[in-house]
N, CA, C and O atoms as a CHARMM CRD file, in Angstrom:
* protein
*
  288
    1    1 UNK  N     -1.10000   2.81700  -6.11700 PROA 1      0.00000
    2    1 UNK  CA    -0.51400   1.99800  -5.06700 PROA 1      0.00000
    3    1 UNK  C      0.55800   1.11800  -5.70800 PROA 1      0.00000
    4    1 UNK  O      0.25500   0.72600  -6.83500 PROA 1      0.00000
    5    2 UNK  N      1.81200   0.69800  -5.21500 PROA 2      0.00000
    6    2 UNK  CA     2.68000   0.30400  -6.00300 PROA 2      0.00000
    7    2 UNK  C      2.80400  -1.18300  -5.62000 PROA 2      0.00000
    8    2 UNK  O      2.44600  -1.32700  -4.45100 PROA 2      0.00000
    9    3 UNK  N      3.25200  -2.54000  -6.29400 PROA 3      0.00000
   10    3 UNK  CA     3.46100  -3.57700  -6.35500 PROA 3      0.00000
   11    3 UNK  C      3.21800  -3.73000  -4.82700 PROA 3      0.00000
   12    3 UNK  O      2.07200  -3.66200  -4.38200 PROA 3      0.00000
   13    4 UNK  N      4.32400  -3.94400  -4.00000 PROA 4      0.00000
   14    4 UNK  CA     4.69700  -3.58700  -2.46400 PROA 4      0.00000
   15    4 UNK  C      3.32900  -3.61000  -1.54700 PROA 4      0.00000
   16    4 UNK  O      3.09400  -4.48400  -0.71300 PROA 4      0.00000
   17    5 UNK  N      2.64400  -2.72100  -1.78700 PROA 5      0.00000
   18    5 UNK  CA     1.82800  -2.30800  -0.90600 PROA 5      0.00000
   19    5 UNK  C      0.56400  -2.94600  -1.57900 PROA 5      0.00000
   20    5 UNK  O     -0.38000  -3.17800  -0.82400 PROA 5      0.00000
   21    6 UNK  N      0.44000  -3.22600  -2.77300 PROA 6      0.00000
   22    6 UNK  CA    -0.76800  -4.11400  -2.97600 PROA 6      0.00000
   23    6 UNK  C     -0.86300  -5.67200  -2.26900 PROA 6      0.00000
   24    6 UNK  O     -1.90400  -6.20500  -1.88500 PROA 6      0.00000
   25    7 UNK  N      0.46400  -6.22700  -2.20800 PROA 7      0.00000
   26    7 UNK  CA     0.80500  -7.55000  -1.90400 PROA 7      0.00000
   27    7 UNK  C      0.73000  -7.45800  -0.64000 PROA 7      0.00000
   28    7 UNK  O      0.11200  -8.40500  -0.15300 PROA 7      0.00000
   29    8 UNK  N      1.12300  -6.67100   0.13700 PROA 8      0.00000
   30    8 UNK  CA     0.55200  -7.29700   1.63100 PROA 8      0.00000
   31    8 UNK  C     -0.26500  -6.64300   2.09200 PROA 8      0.00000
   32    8 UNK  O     -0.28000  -6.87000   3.30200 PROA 8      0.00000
   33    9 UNK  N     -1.38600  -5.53600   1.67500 PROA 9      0.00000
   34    9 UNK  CA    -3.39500  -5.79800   1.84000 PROA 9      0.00000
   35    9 UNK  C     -3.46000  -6.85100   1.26000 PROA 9      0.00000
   36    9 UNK  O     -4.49300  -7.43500   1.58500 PROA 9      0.00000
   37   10 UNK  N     -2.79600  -7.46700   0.46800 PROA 10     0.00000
   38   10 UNK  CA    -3.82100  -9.20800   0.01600 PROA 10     0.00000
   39   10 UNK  C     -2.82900  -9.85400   0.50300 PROA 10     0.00000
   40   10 UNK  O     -2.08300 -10.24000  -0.39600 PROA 10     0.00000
   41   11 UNK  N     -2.43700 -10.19000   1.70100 PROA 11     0.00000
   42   11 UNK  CA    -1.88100 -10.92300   2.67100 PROA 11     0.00000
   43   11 UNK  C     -2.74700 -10.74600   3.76900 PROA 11     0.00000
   44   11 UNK  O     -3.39600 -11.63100   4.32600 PROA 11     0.00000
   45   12 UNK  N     -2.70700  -9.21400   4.11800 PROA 12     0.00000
   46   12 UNK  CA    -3.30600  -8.76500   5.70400 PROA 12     0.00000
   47   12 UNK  C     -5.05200  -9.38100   5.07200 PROA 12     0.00000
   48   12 UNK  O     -5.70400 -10.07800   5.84900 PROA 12     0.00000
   49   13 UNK  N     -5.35900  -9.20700   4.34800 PROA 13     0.00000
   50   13 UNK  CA    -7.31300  -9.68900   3.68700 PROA 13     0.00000
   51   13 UNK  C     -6.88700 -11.02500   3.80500 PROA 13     0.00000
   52   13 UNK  O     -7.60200 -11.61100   4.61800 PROA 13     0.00000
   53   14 UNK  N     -5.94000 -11.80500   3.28400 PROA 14     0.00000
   54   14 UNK  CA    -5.87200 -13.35100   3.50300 PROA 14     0.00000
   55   14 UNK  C     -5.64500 -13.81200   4.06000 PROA 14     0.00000
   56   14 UNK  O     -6.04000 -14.93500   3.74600 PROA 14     0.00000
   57   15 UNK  N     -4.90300 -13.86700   5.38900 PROA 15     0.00000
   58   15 UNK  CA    -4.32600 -13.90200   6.06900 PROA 15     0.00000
   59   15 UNK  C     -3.31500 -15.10200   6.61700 PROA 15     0.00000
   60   15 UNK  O     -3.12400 -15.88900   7.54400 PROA 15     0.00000
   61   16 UNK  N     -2.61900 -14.46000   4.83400 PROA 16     0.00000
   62   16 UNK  CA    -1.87000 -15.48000   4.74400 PROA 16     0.00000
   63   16 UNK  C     -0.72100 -16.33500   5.51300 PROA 16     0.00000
   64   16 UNK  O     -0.20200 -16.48500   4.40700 PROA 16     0.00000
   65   17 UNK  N     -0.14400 -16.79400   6.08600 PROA 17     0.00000
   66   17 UNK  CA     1.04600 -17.22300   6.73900 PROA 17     0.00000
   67   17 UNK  C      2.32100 -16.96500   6.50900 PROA 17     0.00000
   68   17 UNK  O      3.18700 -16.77000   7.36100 PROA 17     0.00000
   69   18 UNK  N      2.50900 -16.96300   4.70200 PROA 18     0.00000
   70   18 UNK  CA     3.52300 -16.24800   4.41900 PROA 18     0.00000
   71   18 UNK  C      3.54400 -15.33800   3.47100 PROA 18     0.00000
   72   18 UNK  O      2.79700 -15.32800   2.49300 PROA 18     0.00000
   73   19 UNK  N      4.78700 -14.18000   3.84300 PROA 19     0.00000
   74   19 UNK  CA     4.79200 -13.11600   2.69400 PROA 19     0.00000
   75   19 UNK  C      6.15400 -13.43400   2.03500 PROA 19     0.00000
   76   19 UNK  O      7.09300 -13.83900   2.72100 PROA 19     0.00000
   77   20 UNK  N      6.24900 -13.25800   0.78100 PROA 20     0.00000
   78   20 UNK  CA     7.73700 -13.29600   0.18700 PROA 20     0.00000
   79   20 UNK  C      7.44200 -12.01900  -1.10400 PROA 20     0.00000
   80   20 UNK  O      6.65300 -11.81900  -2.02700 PROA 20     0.00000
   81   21 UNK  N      8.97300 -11.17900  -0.28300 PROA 21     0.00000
   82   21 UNK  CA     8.68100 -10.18900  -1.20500 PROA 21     0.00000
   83   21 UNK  C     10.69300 -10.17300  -1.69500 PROA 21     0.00000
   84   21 UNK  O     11.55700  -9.30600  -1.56800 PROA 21     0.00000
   85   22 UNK  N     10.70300 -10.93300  -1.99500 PROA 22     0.00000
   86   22 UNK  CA    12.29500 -11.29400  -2.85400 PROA 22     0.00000
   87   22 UNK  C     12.44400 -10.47800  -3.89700 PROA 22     0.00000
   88   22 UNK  O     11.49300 -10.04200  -4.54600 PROA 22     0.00000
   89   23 UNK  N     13.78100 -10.19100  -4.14900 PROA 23     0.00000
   90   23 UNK  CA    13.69100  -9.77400  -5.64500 PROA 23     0.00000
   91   23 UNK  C     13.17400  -7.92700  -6.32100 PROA 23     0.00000
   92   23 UNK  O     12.95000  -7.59200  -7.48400 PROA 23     0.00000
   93   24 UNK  N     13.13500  -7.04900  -4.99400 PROA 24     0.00000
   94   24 UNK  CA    11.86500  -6.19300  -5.66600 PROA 24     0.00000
   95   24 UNK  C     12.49400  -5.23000  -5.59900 PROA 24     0.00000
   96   24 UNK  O     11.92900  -4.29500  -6.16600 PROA 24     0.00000
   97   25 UNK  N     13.72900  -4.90200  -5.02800 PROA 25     0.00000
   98   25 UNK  CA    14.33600  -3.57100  -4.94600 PROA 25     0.00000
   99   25 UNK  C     14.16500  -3.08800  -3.56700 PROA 25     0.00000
  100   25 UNK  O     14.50000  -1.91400  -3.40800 PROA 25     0.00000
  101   26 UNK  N     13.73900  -3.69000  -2.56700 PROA 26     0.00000
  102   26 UNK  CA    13.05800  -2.55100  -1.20100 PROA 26     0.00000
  103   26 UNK  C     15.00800  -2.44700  -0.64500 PROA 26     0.00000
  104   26 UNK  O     15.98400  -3.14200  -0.36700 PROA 26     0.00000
  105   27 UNK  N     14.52400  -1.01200  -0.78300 PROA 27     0.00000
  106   27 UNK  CA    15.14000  -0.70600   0.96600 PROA 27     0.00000
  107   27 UNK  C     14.93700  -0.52500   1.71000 PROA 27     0.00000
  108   27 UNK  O     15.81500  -0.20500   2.51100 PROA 27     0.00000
  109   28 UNK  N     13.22200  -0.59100   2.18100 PROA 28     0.00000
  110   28 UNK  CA    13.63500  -0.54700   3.68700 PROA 28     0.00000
  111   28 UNK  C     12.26200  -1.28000   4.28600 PROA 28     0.00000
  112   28 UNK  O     11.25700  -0.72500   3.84200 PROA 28     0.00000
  113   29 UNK  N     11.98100  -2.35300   5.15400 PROA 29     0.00000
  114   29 UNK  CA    10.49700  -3.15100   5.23600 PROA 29     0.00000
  115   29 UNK  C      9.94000  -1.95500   5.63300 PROA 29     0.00000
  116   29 UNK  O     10.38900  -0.97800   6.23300 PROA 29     0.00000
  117   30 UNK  N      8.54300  -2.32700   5.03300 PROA 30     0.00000
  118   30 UNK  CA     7.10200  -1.57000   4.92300 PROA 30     0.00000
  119   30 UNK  C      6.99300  -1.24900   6.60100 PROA 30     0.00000
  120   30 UNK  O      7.37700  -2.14400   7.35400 PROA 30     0.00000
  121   31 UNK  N      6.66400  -0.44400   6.97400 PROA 31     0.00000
  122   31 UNK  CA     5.83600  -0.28700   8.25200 PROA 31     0.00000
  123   31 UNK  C      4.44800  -1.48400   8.35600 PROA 31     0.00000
  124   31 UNK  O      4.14700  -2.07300   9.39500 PROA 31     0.00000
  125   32 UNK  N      3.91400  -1.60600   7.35300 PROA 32     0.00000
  126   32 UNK  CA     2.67200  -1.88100   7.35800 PROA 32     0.00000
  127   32 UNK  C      2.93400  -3.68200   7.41900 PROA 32     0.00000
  128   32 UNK  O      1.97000  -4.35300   7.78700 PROA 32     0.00000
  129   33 UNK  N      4.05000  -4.29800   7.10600 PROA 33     0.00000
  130   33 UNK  CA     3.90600  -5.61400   7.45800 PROA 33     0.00000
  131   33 UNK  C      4.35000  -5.84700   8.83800 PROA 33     0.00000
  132   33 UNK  O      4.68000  -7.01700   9.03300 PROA 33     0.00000
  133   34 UNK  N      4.43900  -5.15000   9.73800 PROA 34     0.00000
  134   34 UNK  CA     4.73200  -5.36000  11.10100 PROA 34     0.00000
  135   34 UNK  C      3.08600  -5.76600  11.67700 PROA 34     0.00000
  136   34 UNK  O      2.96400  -6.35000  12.75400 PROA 34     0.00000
  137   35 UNK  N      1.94500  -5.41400  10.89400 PROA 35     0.00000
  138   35 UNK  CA     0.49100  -5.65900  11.43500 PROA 35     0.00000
  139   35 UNK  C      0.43400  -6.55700  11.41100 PROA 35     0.00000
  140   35 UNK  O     -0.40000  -6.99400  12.20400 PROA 35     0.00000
  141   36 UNK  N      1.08500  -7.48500  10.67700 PROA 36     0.00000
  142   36 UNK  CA     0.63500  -8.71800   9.87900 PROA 36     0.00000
  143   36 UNK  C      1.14400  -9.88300  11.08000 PROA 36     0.00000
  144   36 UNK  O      2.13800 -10.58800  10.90200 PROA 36     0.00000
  145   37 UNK  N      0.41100  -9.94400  12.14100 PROA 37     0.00000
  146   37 UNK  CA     0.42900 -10.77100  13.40100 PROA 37     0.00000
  147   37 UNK  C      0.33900 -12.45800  12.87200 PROA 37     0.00000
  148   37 UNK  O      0.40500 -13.47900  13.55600 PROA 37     0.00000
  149   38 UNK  N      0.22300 -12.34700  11.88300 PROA 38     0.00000
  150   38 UNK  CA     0.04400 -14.23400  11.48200 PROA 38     0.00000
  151   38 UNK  C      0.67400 -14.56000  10.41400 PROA 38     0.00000
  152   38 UNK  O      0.15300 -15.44400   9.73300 PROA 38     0.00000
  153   39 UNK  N      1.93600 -13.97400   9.95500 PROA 39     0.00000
  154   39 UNK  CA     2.88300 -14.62000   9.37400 PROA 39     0.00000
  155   39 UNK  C      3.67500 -15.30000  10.11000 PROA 39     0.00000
  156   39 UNK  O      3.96100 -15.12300  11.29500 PROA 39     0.00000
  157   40 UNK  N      4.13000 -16.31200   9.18000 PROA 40     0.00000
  158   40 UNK  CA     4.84700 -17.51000   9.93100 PROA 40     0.00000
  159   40 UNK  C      6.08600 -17.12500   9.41400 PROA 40     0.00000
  160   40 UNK  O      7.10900 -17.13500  10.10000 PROA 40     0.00000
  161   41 UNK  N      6.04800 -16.75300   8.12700 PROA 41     0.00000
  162   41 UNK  CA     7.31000 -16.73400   7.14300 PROA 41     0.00000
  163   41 UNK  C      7.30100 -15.71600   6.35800 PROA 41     0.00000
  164   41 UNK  O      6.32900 -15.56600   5.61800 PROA 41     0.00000
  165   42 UNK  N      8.37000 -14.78900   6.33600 PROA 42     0.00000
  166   42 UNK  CA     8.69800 -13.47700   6.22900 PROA 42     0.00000
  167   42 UNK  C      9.78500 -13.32400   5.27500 PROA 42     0.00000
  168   42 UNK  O     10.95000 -13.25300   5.66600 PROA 42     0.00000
  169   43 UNK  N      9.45400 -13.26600   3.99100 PROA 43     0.00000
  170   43 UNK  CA    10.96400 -13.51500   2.76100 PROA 43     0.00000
  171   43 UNK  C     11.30000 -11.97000   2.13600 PROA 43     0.00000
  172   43 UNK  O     10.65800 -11.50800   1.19300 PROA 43     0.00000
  173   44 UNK  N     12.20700 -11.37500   2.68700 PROA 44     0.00000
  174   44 UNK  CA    12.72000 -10.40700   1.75400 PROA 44     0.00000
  175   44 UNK  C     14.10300  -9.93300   1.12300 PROA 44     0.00000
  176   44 UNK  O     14.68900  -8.87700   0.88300 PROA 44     0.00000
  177   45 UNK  N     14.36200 -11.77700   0.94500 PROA 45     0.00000
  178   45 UNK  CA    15.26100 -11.94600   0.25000 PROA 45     0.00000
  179   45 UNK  C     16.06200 -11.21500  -0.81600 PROA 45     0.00000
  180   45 UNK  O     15.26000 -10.94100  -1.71000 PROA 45     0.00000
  181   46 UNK  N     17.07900 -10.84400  -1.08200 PROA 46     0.00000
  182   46 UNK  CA    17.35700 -10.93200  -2.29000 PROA 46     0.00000
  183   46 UNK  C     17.01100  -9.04000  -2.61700 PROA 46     0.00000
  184   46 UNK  O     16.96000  -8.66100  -3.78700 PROA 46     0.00000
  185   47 UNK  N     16.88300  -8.41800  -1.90300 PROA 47     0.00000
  186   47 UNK  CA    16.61300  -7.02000  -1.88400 PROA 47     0.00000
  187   47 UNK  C     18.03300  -5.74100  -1.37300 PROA 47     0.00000
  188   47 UNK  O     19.21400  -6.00800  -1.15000 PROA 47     0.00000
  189   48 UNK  N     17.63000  -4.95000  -1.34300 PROA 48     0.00000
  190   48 UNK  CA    18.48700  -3.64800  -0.84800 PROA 48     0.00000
  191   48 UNK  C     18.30500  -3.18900   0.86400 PROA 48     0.00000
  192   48 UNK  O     18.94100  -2.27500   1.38900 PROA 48     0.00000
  193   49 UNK  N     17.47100  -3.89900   1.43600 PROA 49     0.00000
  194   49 UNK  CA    17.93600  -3.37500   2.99900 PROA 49     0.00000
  195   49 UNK  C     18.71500  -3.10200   3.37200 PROA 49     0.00000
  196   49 UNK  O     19.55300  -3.57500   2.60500 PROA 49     0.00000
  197   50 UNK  N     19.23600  -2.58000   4.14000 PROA 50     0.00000
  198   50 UNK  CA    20.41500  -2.13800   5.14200 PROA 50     0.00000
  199   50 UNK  C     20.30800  -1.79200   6.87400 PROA 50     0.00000
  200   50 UNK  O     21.14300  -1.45700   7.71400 PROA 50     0.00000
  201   51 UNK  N     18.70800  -2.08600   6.91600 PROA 51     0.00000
  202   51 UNK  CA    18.57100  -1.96500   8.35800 PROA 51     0.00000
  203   51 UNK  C     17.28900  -2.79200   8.56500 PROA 51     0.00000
  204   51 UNK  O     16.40500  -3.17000   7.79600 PROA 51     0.00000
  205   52 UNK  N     17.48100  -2.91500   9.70000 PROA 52     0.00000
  206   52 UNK  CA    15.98200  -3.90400  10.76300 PROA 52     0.00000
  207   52 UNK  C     15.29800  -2.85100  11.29900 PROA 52     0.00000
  208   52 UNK  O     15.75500  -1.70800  11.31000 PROA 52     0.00000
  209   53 UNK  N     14.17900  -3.17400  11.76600 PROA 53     0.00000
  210   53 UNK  CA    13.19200  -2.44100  12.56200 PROA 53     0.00000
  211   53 UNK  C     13.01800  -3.38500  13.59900 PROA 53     0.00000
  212   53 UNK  O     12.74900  -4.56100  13.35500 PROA 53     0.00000
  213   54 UNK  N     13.19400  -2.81900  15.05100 PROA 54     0.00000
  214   54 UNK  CA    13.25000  -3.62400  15.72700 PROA 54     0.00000
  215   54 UNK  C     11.35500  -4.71900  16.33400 PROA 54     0.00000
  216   54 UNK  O     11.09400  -5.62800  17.12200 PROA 54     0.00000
  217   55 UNK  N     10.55100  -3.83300  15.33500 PROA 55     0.00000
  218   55 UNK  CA     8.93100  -4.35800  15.25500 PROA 55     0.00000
  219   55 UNK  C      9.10800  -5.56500  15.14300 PROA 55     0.00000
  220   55 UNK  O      8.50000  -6.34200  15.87800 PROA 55     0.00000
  221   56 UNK  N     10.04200  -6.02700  14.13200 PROA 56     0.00000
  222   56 UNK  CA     9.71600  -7.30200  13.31400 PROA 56     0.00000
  223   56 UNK  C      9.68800  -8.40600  14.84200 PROA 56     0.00000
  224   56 UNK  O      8.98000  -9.41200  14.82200 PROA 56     0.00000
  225   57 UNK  N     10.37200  -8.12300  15.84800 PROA 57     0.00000
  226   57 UNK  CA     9.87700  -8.49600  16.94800 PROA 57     0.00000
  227   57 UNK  C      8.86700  -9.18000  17.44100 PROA 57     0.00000
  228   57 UNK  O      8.78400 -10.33000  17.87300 PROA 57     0.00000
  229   58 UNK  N      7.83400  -8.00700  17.27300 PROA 58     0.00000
  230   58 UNK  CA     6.29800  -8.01300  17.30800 PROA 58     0.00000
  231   58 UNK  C      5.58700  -8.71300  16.73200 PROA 58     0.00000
  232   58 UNK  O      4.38400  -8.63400  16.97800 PROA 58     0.00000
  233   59 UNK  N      6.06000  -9.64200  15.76700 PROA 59     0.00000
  234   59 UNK  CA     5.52800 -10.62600  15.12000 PROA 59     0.00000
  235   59 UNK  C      5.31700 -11.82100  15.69200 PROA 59     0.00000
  236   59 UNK  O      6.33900 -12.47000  15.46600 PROA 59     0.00000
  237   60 UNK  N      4.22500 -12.76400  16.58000 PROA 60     0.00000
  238   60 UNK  CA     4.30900 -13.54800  17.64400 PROA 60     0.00000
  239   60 UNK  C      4.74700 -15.23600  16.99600 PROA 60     0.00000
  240   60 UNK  O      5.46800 -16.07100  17.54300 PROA 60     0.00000
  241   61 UNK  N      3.93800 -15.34400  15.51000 PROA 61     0.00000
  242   61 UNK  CA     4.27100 -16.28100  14.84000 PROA 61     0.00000
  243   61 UNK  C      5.47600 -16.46900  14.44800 PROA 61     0.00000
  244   61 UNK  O      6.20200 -17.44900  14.61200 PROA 61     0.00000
  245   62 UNK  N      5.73100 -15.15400  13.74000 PROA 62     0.00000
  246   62 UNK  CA     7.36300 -15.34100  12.95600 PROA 62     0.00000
  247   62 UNK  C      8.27500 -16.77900  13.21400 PROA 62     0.00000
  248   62 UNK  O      8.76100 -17.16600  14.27700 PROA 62     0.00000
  249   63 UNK  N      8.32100 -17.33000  12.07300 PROA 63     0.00000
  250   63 UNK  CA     9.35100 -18.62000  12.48000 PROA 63     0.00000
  251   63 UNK  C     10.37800 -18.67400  11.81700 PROA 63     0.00000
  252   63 UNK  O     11.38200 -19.15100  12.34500 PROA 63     0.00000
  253   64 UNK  N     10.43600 -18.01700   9.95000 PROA 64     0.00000
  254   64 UNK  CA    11.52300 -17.62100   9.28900 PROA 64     0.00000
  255   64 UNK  C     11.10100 -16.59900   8.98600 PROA 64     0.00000
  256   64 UNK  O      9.94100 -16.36500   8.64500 PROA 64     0.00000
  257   65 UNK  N     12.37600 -15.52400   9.10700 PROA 65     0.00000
  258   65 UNK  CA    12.42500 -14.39800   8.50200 PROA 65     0.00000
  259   65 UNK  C     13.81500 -14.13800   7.51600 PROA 65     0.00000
  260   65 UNK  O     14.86900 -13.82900   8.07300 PROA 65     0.00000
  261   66 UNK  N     13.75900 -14.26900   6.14500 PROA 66     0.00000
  262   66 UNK  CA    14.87500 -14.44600   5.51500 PROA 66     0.00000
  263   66 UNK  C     15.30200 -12.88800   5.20500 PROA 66     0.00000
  264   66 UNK  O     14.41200 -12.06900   5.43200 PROA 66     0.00000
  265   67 UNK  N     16.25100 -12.49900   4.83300 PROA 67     0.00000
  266   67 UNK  CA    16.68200 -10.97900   4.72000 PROA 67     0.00000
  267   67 UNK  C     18.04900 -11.68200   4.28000 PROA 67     0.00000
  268   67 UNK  O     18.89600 -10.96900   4.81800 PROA 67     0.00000
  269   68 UNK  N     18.82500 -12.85500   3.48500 PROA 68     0.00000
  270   68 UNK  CA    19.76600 -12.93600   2.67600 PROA 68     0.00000
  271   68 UNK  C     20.03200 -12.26600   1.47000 PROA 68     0.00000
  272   68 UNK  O     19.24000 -11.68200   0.73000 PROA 68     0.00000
  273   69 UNK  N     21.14300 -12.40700   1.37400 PROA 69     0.00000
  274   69 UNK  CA    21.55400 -11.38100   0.07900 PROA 69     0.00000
  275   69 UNK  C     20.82700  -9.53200  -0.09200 PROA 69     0.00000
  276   69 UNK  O     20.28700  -8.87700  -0.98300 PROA 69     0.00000
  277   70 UNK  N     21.23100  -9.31700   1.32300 PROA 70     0.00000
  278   70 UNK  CA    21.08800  -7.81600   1.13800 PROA 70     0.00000
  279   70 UNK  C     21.84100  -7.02300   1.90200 PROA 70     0.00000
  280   70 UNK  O     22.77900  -7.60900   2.44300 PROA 70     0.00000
  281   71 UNK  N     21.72400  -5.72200   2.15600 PROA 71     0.00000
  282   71 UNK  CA    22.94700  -4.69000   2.20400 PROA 71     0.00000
  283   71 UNK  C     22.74200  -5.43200   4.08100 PROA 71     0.00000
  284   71 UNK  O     21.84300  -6.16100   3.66200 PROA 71     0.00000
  285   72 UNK  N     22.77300  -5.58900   4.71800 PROA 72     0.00000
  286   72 UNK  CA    22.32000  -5.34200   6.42400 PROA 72     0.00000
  287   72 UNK  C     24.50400  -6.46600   6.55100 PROA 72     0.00000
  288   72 UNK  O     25.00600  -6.71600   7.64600 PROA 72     0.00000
């Protein structure tokens, strides 16, 4: 299982408020943090994206969602 996908099962088990996944190379958000109904704060700063999913929506908490400094 790679970095990525370990860090948010121990978000979704903690249920934590925020995820920050800055810095890591993603291009493209996980499918699997769209579950994550109780983040407040959503960092994937500083990465290779180039597109949204329009899920991130679906997030009822969401209050920041950072996505600076990347391809979008």
């Amino acid at each position: 299982m790679d970095d990525v996908s370990l860090i948010i099962r121990r978000n979704k088990r903690a249920s934590d408020s925020k995820l920050i996944l800055s810095n890591r190379f993603i291009q493209i958000v996980p499918s699997s943090v769209y579950q994550l109904a109780h983040l407040v704060i959503l960092d994937f700063s500083s990465n290779k994206i180039s597109q949204l999913d329009i899920n991130v929506l679906n997030l009822p908490n969401l209050k920041i969602f950072d996505v600076s400094s990347n391809n979008i």
